[in-house]
N, C-alpha and C positions, 0 to 999 in steps of 0.2 A: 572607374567608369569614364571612359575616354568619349568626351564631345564636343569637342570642341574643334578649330582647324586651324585655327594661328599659333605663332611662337609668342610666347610672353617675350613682354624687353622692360628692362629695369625701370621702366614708369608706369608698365602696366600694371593691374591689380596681381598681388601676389597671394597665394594663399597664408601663408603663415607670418611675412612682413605686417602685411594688412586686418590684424586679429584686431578690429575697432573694438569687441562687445566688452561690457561693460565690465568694470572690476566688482568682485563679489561682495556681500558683504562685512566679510572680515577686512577684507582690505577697507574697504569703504569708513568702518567705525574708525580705525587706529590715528586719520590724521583727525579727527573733529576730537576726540579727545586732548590731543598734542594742541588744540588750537584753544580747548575748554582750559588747559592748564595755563597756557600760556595770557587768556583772558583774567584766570583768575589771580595770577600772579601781578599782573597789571594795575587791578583792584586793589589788589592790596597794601601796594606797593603808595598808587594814588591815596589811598586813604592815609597810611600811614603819613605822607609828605602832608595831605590838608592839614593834621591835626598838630602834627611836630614843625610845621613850616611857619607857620603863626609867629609861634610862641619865639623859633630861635629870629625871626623879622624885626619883632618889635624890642627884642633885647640888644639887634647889632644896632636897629635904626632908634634908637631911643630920642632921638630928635626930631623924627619924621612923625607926620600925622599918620594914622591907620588908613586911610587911603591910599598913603603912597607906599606902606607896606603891602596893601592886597592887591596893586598892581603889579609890583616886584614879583611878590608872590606868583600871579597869574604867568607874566612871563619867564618867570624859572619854569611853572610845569607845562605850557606849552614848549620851553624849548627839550623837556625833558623825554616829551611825550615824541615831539621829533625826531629827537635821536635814539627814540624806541623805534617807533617804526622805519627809522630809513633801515636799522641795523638789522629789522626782522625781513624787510624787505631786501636787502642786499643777500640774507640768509634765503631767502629761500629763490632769489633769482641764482644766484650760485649753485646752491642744488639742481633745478631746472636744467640750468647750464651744463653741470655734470652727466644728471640723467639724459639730457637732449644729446649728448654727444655719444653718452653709453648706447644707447639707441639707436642713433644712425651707424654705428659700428656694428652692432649689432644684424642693424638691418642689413647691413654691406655682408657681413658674414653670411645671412640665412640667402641673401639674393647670388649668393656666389656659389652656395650649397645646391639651389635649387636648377643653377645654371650647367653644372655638369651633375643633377643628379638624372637617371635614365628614366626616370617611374614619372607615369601621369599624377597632377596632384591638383585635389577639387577641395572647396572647403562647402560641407554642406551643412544645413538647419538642419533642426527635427523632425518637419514636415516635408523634409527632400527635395527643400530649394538650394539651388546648386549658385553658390552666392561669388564663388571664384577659381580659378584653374592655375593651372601652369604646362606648358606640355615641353619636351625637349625637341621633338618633330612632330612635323605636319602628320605625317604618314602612318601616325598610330592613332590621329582620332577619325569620328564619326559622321561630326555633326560642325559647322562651322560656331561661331561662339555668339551671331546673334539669334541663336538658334535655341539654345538654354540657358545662356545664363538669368537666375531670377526665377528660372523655371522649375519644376518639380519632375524629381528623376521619371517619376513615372509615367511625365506627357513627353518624354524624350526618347526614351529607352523602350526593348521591347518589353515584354511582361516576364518571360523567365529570364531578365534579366534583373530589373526593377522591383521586381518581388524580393527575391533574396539580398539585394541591397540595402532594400529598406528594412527588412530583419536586421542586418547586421547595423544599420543606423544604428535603430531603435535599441538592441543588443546593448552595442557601445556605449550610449547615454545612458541607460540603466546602470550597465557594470561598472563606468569607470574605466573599462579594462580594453585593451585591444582585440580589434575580430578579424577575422581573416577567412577570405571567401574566391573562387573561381567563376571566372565566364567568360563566355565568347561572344565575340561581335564581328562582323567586317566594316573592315576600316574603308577610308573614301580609295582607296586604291583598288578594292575590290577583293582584297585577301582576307580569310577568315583568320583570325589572330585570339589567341590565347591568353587571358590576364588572371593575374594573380593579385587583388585587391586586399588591403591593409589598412584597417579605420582605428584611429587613434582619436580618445577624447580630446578637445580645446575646452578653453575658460567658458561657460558659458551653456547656449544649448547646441555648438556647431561640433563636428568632426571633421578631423581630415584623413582623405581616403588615398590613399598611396600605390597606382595601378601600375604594376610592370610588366611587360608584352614578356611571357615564359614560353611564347609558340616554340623558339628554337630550342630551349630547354628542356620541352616536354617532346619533342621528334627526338632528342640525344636519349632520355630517357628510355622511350618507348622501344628506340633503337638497341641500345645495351639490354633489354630487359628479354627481348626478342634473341638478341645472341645469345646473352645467358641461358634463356631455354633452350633454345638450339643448341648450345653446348650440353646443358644437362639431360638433355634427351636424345643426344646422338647415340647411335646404336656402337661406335668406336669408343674407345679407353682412351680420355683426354686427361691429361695431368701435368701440372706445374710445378715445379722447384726452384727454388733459390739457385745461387751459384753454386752453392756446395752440394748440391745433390738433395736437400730439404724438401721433401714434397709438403706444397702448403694450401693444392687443390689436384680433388680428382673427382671426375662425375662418376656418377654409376655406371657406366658403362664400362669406363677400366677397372672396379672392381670386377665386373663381370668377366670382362677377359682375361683376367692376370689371378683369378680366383684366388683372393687376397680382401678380406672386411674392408671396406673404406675407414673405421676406427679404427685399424690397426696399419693403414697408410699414413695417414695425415701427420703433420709432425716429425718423418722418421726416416732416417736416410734410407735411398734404394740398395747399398750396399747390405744394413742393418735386414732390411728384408730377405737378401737372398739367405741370409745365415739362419735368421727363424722357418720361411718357407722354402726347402731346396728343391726349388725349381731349377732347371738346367740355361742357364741361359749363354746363348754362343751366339751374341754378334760381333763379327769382327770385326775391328778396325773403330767401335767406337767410343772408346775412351781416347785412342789420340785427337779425334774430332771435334769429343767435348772437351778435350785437354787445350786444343786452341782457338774455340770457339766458333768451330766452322760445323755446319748441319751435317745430320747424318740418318740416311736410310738404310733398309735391308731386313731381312728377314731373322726371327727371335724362336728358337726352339724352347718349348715349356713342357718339362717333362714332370710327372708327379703322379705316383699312383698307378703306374705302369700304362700311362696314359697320356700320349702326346701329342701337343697342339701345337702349328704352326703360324704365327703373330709376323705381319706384315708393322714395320714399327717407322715411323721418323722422327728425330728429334732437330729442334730449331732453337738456336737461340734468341734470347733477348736481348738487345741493348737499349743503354740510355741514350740520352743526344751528347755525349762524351763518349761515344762507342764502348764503353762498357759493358759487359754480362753480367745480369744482374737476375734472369731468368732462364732457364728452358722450358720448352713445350714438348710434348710427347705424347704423339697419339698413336694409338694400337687397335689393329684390325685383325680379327682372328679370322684367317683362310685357310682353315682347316679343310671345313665344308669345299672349298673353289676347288681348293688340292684336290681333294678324292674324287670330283665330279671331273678335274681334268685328267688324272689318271685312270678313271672309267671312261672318258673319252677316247684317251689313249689307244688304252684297252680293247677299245670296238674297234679302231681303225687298226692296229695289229691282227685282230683274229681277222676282220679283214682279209687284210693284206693276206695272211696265211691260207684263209680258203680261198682265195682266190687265186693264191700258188699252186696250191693242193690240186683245184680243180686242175689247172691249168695241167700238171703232173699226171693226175688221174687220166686226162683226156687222149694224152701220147702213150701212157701207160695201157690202155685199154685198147686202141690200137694195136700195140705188139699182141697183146692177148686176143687180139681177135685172130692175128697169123696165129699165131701158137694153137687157139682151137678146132681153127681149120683145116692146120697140119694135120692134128691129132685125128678128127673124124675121116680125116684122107684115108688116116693109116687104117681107123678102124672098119674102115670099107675093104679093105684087102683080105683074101684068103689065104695070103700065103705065109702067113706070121705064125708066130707061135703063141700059147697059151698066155705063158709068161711076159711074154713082151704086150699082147692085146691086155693082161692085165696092168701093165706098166702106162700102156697108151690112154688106159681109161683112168687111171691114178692122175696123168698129167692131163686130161681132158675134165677131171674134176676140180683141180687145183686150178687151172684156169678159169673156169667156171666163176668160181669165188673169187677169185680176184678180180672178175670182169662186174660181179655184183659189189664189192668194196671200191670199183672205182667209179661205180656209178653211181654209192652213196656222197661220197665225193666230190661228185658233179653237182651233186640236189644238195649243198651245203651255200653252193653261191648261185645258183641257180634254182629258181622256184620250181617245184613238181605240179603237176597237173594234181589240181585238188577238186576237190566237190563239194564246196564251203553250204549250210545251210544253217539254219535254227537250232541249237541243241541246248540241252540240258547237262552240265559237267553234272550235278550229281548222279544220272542216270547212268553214266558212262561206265562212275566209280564201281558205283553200284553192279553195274554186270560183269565188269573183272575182277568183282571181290573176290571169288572162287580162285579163278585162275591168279588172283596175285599170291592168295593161300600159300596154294600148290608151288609158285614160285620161290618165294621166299621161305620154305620147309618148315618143320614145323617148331623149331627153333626161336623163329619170331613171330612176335604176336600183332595181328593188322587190326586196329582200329580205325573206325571211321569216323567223321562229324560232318554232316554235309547238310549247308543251311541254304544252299542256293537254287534250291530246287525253283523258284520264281523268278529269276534270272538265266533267260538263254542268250548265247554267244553263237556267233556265227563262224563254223568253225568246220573241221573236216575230222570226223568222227575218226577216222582209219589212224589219223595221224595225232590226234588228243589222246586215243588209246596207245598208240607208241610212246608217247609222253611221257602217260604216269605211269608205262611198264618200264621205261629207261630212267627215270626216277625212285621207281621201286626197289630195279637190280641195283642200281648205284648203292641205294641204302643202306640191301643187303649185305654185297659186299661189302659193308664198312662195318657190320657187325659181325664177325666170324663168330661168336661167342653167343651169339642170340641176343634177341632186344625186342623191341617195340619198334612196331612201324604207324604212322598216324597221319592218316590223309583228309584233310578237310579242306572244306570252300566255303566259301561268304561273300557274300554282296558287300561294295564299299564301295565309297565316291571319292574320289581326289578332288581338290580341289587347285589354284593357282601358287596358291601356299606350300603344294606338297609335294609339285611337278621339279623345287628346285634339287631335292634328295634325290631324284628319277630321272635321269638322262631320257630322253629320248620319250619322252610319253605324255599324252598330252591330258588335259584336265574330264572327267566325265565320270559314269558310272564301270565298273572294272569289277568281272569275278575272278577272287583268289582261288588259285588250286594250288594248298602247303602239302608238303609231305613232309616230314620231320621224323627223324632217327634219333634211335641213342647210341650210335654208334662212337666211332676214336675221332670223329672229328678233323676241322682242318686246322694245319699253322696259318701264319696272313699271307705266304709264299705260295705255298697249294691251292690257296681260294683265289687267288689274286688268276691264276691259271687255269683255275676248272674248266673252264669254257672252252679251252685252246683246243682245236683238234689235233687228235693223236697224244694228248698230253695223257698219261695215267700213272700212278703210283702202284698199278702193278705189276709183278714180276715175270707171274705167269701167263696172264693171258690179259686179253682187252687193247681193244685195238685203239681206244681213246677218242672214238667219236660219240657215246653218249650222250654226254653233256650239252658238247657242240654239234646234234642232231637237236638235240631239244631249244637248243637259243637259236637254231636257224626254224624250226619248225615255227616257235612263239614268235620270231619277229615278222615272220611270214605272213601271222594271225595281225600284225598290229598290236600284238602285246608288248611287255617286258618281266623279266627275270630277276629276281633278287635272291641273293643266296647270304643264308648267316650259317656260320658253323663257328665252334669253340673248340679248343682239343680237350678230350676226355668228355665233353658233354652233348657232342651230338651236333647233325647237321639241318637248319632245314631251308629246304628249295621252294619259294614261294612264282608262281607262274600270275601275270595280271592278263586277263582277256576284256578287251571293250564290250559289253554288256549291248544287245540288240532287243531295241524297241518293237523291232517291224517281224511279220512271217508268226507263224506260231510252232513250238519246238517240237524238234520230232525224237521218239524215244529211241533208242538203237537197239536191234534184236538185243537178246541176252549171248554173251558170251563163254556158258559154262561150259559148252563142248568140250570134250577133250580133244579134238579132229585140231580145235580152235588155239590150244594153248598152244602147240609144238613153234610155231612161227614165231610167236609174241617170244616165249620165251628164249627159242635161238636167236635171233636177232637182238634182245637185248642184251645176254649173256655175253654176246660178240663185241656188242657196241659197252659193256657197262666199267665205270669207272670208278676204283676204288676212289673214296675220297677218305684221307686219314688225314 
């Protein structure tokens, strides 16, 4: 308890030089005994001499009257009694003399101790008068020293300070035993300062209380304990090793990344690991790096389980202050996830680029086709041809035809179509081409529905939501030649900022799914990786390959996005997100059973549908 604002100096009151209180009373009996014995020896010694001193007097002096024997007598034991006391007296100024000097040695030791010790040191009573100090600097006390001393901790100090100090007084004088306690105060500089206080019993009823400023030891603390968490809760794979490759910490995080027990790391070389868990590991170049102790980055293939993750890795080493390595550090970042999101980035700006060729192509393409049609109706205005050839002329005036509508799809790939967006209901949509998708998909496959979205409309353009899930359907089809199941469902669901980073391109809100899912053959990661491409298809015979990529230019149009999962052998499915509208009230779309109604949906998608295997 710091309060004082002078430096002690070797004549000031010291706390533990200056222990006046009194000696206890075991000390106290031991000399009056030594003083009881040394009286009673005295006595005895006198009486003995009275009674034998006589006798041997008058036998040497046998001439002398008894008078002038019992003055003899008297000064024999005066001179005797003299040279008792000068010799008890020389005995115990001697001693004196000894202890006085053991003592100022003493004192010269404790005053040299207390001179570079760091810790504030008070000696206080029972009742928490603060009787003497010592301080090493000004700058760690409170209060200047005519300020307390004499005083009682509690007229000096504030209350949660003084309270738990006088505990720990009171503590100490009961136990015997040392107490040990914290507080804070600002010192006269105006800093609040951190002390760590230490009362030890003295002879008597005082303590002394031993206070040292731990502010900068508890910021070191607070500071390591803050990094330690930060290390053990970083979302990276942090791990340390010896020189030899010994990992002798790892946080949980590179368990997680290196999907390896943290009890079955610690302890264990990384070599030792690869041979138990055979993960694939290829980075190059860095065992020459840790061979000469120079850092090393780059990327860590983890393959296991026919499952592979990409580990962005760096290792650093440690030196002593003799440049030594004595540690590495290694921390691991799995960018699996970044990878996929940058090659689905990719991904966009290639199809991109592609329909934007296409169009490009489509547009001088349909140009010739328009000379080529015009030729043709030129000719079929003439009379003067023959049968044969006007059926030849109508052959290449329909073949134009279609290819004047295929470059116009073409065109609507990078260029928006004139739509007529309103309020809709995806299940109602489902619902009315359920017939017509029947009939499309033969009777081979079986169409099941789950449609939960009926309370969720989307702002959307019904003509081209129904081209959707008919170029969705045929794809399916075709991917089951052998019959299957086909299963179309929608649901309400919210994304959230947590969910947007697996989804390129789409932002946080409420979204209804429209799945279709096959059990058809499925794709490898090469075919999926391309579904989307236009013109891309895996079939042989027919399909012109813009399905897919009619359907991701349609949903991007809407402000949606697209996911697609497929396995080989287990089936595909096409999941569509549309932004969910608050505003307008939904309007249902005639029903589509017609048969007038199928022939369109179904050629058009037949044209555009893409195997997906």
């Amino acid at each position: 308890m710091e309060i004082a604002s002078r430096r002690t100096t070797p004549g000031d009151q010291s706390v533990i030089v200056e222990n006046d209180t009194k000696p206890s009373p075991p000390q106290r009996r031991q000399p009056e005994k030594q003083a009881l014995r040394i009286t009673a020896i005295y006595l005895l010694v006198a009486g003995a001499w009275a009674i034998v001193s006589t006798s041997i007097l008058r036998l040497v002096l046998q001439d002398h009257d008894l008078g002038t024997v019992l003055v003899l007598q008297g000064w024999i034991y005066v001179l005797a009694t003299a040279l008792l006391i000068h010799y008890l007296t020389y005995r115990s100024m001697l001693r004196l003399q000894v202890m006085s000097h053991a003592l100022s040695r003493r004192k010269g030791q404790l005053q040299a101790l207390l001179r570079v010790l760091p810790d504030l040191a008070f000696r206080i009573s029972r009742e928490g008068r603060i009787l003497s100090y010592h301080t090493p600097e000004d700058d760690l006390l409170t209060l200047p020293a005519e300020k307390f001393l004499g005083r009682r901790i509690s007229d000096v100090l504030p209350r949660e300070v003084s309270e738990p100090a006088m505990k720990a007084v009171r503590k100490c004088l009961l136990t015997r035993a040392p107490v040990q306690f914290e507080y804070e105060l600002t010192t006269l500089n105006g800093e609040p300062r951190v002390f760590e206080a230490r009362l030890s019993p003295l002879t008597g009823e005082t303590v002394i209380a031993l206070c040292r400023d731990v502010t900068e030891s508890r910021r070191v603390e607070a500071e390591r304990a803050r990094l330690a968490a930060a290390v053990e809760q970083a979302l990276e794979g942090i791990a340390i090793s010896d020189a030899h490759g010994r990992v002798i910490y790892c946080n949980p995080g590179f368990e997680k990344v290196v999907g390896i027990p943290q009890s079955r790391i610690l302890g264990r070389n990384i070599q030792a690991l690869r041979s138990e868990y055979p993960w694939d590991y290829s980075p190059p170049g860095i065992q020459a790096c840790l061979s000469d102790g120079r850092p090393w980055q780059g990327r860590i293939t983890l393959k296991k389980d026919n499952r592979t993750r990409h580990i962005r890795a760096s290792v650093s080493p440690l030196r002593d202050e003799h440049g030594r390595v004595t540690n590495f550090v290694a921390v691991l970042r799995d960018v699996t996830h970044e990878l996929e999101l940058e090659n689905r980035f990719l991904q966009m700006q290639k199809m991109e680029c592609v329909t934007r060729l296409s169009a490009g192509i489509a547009h001088d393409f349909n140009n010739l086709l328009t000379t080529v049609t015009g030729m043709a109706e030129d000719l079929l205005s003439r009379t003067d041809i023959s049968d044969e050839i006007r059926a030849d002329i109508k052959h290449i005036l329909r073949a134009a035809t279609s290819g004047t509508r295929l470059a116009r799809r073409l065109v609507s790939l990078s260029k928006p179509e004139a739509v007529h967006p309103q309020p809709v209901i995806l299940d109602h949509i489902a619902q009315n081409m359920s017939s017509i998708l029947q009939r499309t998909l033969g009777p081979d496959i079986k169409l099941r529905t789950e449609l939960a979205a009926a309370d969720a409309p989307v702002v959307a353009d019904v003509g081209q939501m129904e081209q959707v899930i008919m170029n969705l359907a045929v794809n399916a089809r075709d991917a089951m030649p052998r019959g299957g199941s086909l299963l179309i469902r929608t649901e309400r669901i919210a994304i959230g900022p947590q969910d947007i980073r697996s989804r390129l391109g789409i932002n946080p809100g409420d979204y209804v799914v429209l799945a279709v899912r096959d059990t058809g053959t499925g794709m490898d990661p090469e075919v999926k990786e391309r579904a989307f491409e236009p013109f891309f298809t895996t079939k042989t015979d027919s399909g012109s390959g813009l399905g897919l990529s009619t359907v991701y230019g349609i949903v991007r149009q809407h402000q949606g996005y697209v996911e697609l999962d497929s396995t080989p052998g287990m089936g595909t499915e096409v999941r569509v997100y549309l932004p969910c509208s608050g505003e307008g009230r939904a309007r249902r779309p005639p029903a589509e059973d017609h048969p007038d109604r199928a022939g369109p949906h179904t050629t058009d998608a037949r044209q555009s549908g893409l195997r997906l295997e």
